[in-house]
C-alpha positions as CSV (number, residue, x, y, z in Angstrom):
1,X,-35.3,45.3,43.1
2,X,-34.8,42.2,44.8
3,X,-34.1,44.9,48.2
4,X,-37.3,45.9,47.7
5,X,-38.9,42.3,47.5
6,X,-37.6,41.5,50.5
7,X,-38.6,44.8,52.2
8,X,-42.3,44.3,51.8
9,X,-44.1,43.2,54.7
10,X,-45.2,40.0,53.4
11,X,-42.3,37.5,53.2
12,X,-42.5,33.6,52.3
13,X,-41.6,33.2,56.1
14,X,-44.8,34.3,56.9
15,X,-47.5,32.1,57.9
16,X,-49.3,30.6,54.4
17,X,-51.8,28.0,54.1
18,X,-52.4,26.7,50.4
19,X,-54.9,26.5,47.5
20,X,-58.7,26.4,49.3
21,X,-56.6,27.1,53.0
22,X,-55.1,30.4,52.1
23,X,-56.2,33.0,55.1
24,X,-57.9,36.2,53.7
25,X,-55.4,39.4,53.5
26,X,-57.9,42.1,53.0
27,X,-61.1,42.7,52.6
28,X,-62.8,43.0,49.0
29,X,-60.8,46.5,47.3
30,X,-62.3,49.8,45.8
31,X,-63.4,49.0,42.2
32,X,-60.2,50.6,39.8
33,X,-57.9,50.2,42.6
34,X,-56.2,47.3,40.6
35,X,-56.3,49.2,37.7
36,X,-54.5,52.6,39.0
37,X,-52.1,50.5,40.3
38,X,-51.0,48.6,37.0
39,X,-51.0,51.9,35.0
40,X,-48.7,53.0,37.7
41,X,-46.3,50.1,38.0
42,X,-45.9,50.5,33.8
43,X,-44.0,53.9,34.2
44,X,-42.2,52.6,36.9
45,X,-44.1,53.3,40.4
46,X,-42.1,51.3,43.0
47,X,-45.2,51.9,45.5
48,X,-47.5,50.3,42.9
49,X,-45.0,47.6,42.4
50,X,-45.0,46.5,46.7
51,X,-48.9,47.2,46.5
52,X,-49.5,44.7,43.7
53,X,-46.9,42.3,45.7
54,X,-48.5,42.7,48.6
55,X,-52.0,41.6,46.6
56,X,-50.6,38.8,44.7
57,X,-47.6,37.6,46.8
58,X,-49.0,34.8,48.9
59,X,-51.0,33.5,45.6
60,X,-48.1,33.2,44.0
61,X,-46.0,32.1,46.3
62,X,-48.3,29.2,47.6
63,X,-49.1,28.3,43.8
64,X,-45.1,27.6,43.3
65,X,-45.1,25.8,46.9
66,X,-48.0,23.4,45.6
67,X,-45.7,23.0,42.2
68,X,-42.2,22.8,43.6
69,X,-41.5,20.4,46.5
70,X,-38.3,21.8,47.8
71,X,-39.5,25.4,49.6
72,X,-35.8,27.1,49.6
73,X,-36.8,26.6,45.3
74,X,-39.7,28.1,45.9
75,X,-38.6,31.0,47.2
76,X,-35.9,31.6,44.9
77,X,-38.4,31.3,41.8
78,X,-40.7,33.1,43.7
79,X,-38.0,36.0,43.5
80,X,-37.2,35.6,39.9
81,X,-41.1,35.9,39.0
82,X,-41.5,39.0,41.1
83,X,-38.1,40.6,39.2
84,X,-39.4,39.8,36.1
85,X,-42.7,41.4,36.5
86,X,-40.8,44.3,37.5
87,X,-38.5,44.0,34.1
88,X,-41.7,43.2,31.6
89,X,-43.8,45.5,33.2
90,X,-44.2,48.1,30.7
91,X,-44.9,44.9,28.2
92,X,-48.0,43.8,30.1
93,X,-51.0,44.2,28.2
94,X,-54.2,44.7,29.9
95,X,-56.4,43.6,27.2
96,X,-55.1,40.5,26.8
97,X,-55.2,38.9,30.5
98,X,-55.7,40.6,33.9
99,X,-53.2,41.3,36.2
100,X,-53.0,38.3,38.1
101,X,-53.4,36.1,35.0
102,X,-50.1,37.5,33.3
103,X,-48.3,37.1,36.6
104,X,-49.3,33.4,37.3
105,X,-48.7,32.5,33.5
106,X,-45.0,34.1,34.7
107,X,-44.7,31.8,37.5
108,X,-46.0,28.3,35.8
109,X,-43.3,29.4,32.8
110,X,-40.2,29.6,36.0
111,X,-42.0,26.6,37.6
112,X,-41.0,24.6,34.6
113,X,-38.3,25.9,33.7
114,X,-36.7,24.8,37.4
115,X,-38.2,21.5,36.8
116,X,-36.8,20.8,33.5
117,X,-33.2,22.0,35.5
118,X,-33.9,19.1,38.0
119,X,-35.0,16.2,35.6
120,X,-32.7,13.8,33.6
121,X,-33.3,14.4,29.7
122,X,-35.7,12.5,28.6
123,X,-34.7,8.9,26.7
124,X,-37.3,9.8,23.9
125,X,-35.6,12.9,21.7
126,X,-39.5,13.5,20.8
127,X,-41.1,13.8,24.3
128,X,-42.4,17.5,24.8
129,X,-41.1,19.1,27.7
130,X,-43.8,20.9,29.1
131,X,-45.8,17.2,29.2
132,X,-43.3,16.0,31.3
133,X,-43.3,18.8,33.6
134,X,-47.1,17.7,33.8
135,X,-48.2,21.3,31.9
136,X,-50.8,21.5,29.1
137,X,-52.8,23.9,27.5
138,X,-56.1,22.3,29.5
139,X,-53.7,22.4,32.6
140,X,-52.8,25.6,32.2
141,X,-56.5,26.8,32.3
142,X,-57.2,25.1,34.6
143,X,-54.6,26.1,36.9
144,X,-55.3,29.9,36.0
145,X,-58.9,29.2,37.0
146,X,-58.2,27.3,40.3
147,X,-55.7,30.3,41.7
148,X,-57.6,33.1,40.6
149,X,-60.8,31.5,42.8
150,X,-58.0,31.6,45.3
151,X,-56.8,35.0,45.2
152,X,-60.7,36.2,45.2
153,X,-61.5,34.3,47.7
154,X,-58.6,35.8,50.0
155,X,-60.3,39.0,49.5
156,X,-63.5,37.4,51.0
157,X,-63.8,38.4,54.7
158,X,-62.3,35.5,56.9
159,X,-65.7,34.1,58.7
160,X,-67.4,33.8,55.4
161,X,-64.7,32.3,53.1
162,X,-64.2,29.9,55.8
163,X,-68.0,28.7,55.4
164,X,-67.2,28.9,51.7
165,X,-64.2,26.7,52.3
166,X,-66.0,24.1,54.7
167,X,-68.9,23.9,52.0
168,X,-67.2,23.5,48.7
169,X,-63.8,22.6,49.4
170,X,-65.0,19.8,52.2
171,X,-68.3,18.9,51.3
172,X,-70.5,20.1,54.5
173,X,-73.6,20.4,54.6
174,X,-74.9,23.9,56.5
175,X,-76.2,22.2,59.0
176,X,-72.4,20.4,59.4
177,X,-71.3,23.4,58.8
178,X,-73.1,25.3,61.8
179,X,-72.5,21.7,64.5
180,X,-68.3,21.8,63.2
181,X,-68.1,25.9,64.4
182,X,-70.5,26.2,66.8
183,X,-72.0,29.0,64.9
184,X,-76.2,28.9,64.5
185,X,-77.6,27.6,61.3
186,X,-79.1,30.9,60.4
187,X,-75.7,32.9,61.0
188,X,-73.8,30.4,58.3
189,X,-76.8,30.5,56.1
190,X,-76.2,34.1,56.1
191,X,-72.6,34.4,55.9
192,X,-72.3,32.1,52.9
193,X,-75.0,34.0,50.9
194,X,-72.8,37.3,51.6
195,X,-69.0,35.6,51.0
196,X,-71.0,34.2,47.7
197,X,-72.1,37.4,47.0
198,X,-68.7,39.3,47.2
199,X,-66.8,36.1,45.4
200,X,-68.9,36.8,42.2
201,X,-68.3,40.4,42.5
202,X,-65.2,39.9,42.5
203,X,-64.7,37.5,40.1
204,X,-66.5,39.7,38.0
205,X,-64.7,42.9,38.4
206,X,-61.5,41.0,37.5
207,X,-63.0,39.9,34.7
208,X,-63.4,42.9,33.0
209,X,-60.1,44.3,33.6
């Protein structure tokens, strides 16, 4: 398995922005494509396996980059998730979380786990391990949350999640917005009313997987 990792196109080497940077990698997906895909990987569909990694890969990877300083750790966790996924796929539960959820909630667990590696034990016997790592239930939501607006927003078509980006992420106004690029007001007017248009559909098709 870890061949076939490293035989998808995508690879850590590749150019990666992170969180609210993170270049597009396709356009939005055929409604169901997800889902054909994860019913696939459970009986053991290498294909849907690489499709899924080539989805999810650069989210994943660029979540572990943000959590884990060293990039050569990085990659090797980002490995072990990916094998994992592979090994508990037939325990994956749809109902429960989509895809991308149960996958992330994989990578924070091998996040901490190479953090608690690296730190000193802690002087008080009490102290919970996962605070020290800087985790929390509220964390944990909210990290879920921020990277899943990630990965749907790398589905958004380049020119308008950058508007997105510039708007939200920086604070523009349109108008700054439209001076910055050298694109007219009306055209970013318009492409941020589409890229909004395709983030909620696509937050809202995950949703209901």
């Amino acid at each position: 398995m870890a061949v076939l990792i490293q035989s998808a196109s995508w690879a850590p080497d590749d150019e990666l922005d992170l969180p609210m940077t993170a270049d597009p990698v396709s356009a939005a997906r055929a409604p169901g494509e997800a889902d054909l895909l994860v019913g696939r990987l459970a009986r053991g569909d290498r294909d849907a396996f690489e499709a899924l990694y080539q989805r999810h890969a650069r989210t994943t990877f660029a979540f572990l980059r943000s959590r884990l300083a060293d990039r050569a750790a990085a990659e090797d966790v980002h490995q072990q998730v990916w094998l994992e996924v592979w090994e508990r796929r037939a325990g994956y539960n749809p109902a429960l979380a989509s895809f991308l959820t149960w996958v992330m909630l994989i990578a924070r667990s091998r996040a901490i786990d190479h953090q608690r590696r690296r730190q000193p034990e802690p002087l008080d016997p009490h102290l919970d391990l996962d605070s020290a790592a800087g985790a929390s239930p509220s964390d944990t939501d909210e990290m879920l949350e921020r990277w899943r607006l990630v990965d749907a927003l790398a589905r958004v078509p380049r020119d308008e999640a950058e508007m997105l980006r510039m708007r939200f992420r920086d604070g523009l106004t349109q108008r700054e917005i439209a001076e910055r690029t050298g694109v007219a007001l009306g055209t970013v007017k318009t492409r941020m009313v589409a890229g909004l248009a395709r983030l909620r559909d696509t937050l809202e098709s995950e949703e209901q997987r």
